[in-house]
C-alpha positions in Angstrom: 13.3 6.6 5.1 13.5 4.0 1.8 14.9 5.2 -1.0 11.6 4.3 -2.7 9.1 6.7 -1.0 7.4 9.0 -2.2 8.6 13.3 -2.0 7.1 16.0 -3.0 3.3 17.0 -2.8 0.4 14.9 -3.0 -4.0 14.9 -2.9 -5.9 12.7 -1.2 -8.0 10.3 -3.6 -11.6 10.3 -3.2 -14.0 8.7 -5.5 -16.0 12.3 -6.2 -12.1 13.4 -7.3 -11.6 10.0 -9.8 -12.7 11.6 -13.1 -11.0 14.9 -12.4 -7.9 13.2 -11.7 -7.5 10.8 -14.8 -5.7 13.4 -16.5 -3.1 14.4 -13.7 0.6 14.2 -13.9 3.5 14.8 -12.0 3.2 18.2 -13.3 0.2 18.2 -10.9 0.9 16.2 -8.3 4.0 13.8 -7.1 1.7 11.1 -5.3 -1.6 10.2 -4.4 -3.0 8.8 -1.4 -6.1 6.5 -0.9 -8.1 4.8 1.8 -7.3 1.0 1.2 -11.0 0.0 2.7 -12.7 2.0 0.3 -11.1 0.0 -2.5 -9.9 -3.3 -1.4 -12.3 -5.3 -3.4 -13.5 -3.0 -6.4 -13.8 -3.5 -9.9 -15.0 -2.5 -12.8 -14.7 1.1 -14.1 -13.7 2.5 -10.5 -11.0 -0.5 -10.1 -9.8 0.4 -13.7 -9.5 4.0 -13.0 -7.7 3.1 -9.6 -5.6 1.1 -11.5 -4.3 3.3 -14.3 -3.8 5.8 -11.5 -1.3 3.8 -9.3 0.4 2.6 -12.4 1.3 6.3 -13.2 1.4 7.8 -10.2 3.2 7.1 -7.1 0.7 5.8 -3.9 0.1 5.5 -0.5 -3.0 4.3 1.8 -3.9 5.8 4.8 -5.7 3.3 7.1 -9.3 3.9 8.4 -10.4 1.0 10.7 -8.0 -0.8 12.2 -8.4 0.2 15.3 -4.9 0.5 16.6 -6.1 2.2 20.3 -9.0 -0.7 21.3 -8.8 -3.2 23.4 -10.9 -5.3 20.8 -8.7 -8.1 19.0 -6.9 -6.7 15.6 -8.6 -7.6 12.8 -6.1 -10.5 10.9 -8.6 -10.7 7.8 -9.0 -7.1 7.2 -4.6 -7.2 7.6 -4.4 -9.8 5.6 -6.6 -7.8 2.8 -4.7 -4.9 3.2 -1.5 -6.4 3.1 -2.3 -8.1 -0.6 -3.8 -4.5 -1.4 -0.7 -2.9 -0.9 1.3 -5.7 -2.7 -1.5 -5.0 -5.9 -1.0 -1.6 -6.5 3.0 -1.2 -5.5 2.4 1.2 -2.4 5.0 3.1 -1.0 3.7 3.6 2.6 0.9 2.6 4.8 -0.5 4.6 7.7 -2.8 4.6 10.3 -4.9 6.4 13.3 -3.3 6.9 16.9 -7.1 6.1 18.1 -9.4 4.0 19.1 -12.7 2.8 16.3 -14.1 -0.3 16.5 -14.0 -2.2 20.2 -17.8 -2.7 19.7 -19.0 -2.4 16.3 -17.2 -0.3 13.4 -18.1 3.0 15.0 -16.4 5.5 11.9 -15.2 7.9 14.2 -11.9 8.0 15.7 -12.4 8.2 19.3 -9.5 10.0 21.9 -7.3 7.3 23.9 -6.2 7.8 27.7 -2.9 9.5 27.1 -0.8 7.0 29.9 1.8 4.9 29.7 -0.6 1.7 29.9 -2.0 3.0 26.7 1.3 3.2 25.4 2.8 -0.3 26.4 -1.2 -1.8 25.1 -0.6 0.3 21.2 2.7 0.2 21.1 2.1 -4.1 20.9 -0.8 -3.9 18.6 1.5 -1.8 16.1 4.2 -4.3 16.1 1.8 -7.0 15.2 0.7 -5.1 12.5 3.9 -4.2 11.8 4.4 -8.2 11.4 1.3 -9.2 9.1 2.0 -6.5 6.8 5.3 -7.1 6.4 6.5 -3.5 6.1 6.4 -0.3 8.9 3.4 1.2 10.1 3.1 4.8 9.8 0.8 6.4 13.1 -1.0 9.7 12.3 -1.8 12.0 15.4 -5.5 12.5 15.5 -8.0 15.6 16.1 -10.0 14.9 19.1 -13.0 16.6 21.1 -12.5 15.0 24.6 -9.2 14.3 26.6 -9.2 10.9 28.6 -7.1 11.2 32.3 -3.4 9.9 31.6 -0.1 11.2 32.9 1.3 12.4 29.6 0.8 15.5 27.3 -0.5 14.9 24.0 3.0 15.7 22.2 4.4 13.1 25.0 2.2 10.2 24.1 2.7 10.4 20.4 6.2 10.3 21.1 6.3 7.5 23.7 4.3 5.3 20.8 6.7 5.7 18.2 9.6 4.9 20.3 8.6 2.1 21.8 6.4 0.3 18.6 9.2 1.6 16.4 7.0 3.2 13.7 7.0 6.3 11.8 5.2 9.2 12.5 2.5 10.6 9.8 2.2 14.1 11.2 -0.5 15.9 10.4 -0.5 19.3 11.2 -3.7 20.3 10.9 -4.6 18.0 13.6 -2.4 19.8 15.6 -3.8 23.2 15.0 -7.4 21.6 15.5 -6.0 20.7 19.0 -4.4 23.6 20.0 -7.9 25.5 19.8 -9.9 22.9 21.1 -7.1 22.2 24.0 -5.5 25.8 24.9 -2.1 24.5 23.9 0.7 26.5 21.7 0.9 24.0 18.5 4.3 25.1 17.4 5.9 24.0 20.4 3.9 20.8 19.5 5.5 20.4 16.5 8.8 21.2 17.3 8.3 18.2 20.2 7.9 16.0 17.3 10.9 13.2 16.5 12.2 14.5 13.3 14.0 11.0 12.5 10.2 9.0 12.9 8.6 12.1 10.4 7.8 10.0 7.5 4.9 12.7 6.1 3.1 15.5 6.7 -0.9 15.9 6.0 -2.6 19.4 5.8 -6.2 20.4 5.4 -8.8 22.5 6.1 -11.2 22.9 8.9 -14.8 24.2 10.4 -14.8 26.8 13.7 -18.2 25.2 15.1 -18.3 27.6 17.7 -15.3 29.8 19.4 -14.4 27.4 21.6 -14.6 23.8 19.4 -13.2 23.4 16.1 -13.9 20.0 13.7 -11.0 18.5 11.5 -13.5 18.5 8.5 -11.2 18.1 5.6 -14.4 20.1 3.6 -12.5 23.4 3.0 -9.4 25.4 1.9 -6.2 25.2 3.9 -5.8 28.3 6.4 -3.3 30.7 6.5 -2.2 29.8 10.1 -2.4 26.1 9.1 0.2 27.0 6.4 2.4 28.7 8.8 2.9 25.7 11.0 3.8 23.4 8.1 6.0 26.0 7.4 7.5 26.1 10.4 7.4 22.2 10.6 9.7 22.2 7.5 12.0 24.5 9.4 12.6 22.5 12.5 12.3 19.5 11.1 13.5 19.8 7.3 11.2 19.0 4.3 9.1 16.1 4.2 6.3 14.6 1.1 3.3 16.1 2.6 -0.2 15.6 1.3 -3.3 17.8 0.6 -6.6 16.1 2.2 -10.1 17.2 0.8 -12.6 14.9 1.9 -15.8 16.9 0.7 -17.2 20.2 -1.2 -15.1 20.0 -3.6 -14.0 22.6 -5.9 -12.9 22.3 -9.3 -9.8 20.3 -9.8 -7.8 23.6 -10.7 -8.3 25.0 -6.8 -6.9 21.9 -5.3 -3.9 21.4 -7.5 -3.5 25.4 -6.4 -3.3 24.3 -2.8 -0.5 21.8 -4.0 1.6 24.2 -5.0 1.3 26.1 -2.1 2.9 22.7 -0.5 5.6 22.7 -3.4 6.3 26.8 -2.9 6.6 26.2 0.6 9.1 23.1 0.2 10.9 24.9 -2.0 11.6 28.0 0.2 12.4 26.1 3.0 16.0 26.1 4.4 17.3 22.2 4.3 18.1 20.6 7.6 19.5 17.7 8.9 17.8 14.7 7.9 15.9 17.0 4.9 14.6 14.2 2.3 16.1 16.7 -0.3 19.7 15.8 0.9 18.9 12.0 0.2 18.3 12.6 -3.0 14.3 11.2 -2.2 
């Protein structure tokens, strides 16, 4: 990993959080992350705020639309955007969806991909020539999905045949994960522990809504769970410590709750026992 990414624990920035979070420090949070297409373009008092933000506090973006699993041509201008958004505002890292979102219209959803090897020769391509326009790594998340798509490989099997062959990093998100595991019948910690710990650039963790007893929705719209906590717990422990990042997309409480559920990540981080390839031991 570069010697200038971020560590620590960070919050997702969403514009209902923007006042509350004019005040925060590194006392609060080590980094920030924000959603490049809901700012590439904005001024004014939001653009300010943004501004003074990423000027104190460390940042990354986490992609939302570009469409990494379609068949649909990549989007060069929205790159191109991103690209001098990144530049702007000094970001450390820049991720994006393993899925599929726009092949016929911007659909907002991130749709489940055919878990095969075709899939993985087809992505793998498109990450490397966004890899190329941007000028810097791409960081793929794993996604929460609703449906499976036939393919020859496990989940856990795909991710990994992605990153190896595009050469990327590996935003691991372990809620996602957990969200899975229900939906799917599969044991997330050996998940996790399938995961390339060299690739693990970050982790994300968030809440969730059981819909019924056999579907659960990655709604980002409520406090972390204990057995959510336990796998990034046990992710530290297989995989050593990584920055990982609180998301909290909606119903949010005050300020004071969140910034509780960051130190939970910090607490965690802290009791963990370092391992090989630990950021900690970099001195990151």
């Amino acid at each position: 990993m570069q010697a200038d990414f971020v560590s620590g624990a960070g919050l997702g920035l969403r514009r209902g959080l923007l006042d509350a979070l004019q005040d925060c420090t590194l006392a609060e949070l080590d980094f920030l992350e924000v959603a490049p297409e809901n700012w590439i373009g904005v001024g004014g008092r939001l653009g300010k705020q943004l501004r003074a933000l990423s000027e104190r506090l460390p940042l990354l973006c986490h992609g939302l639309s570009l469409n990494l699993g379609g068949f649909a041509p990549l989007d060069l201008e929205l790159l191109k955007a991103i690209k001098a958004f990144l530049d702007q505002h000094g970001v450390r890292g820049y991720s994006e969806h393993l899925s599929a979102c726009a092949d016929h219209g911007q659909l907002y959803d991130l749709m489940p991909l055919p878990f095969s090897e075709e899939s993985v020769v087809r992505i793998a391509e498109r990450v490397r020539r966004v890899q190329d326009v941007l000028e810097r790594p791409l960081i793929i998340e794993n996604v929460s999905a609703y449906a499976q798509l036939p393919g020859e490989l496990d989940e856990a099997g795909f991710v990994r045949a992605v990153l190896e062959r595009a050469d990327c990093q590996l935003l691991l998100d372990v809620n996602n994960v957990f969200v899975n595991s229900r939906n799917f019948a599969f044991d997330p910690a050996a998940y996790i522990a399938a995961m390339p710990s060299a690739r693990i650039a970050y982790l994300h963790v968030a809440g969730h809504h059981e819909q019924t007893a056999d579907l659960t929705i990655d709604s980002h719209g409520a406090p972390v769970i204990d057995p959510v906590w336990a796998l990034l717990e046990q992710a530290y422990a297989v995989h050593g410590v990584r920055p990982t990042l609180l998301e909290r997309d909606f119903n949010f409480p005050p300020i004071a709750e969140l910034y509780a559920e960051v130190a939970q990540i910090r607490r965690l981080q802290g009791a963990a026992e370092p391992q090989p390839g630990d950021l900690r031991s970099c001195g990151i």
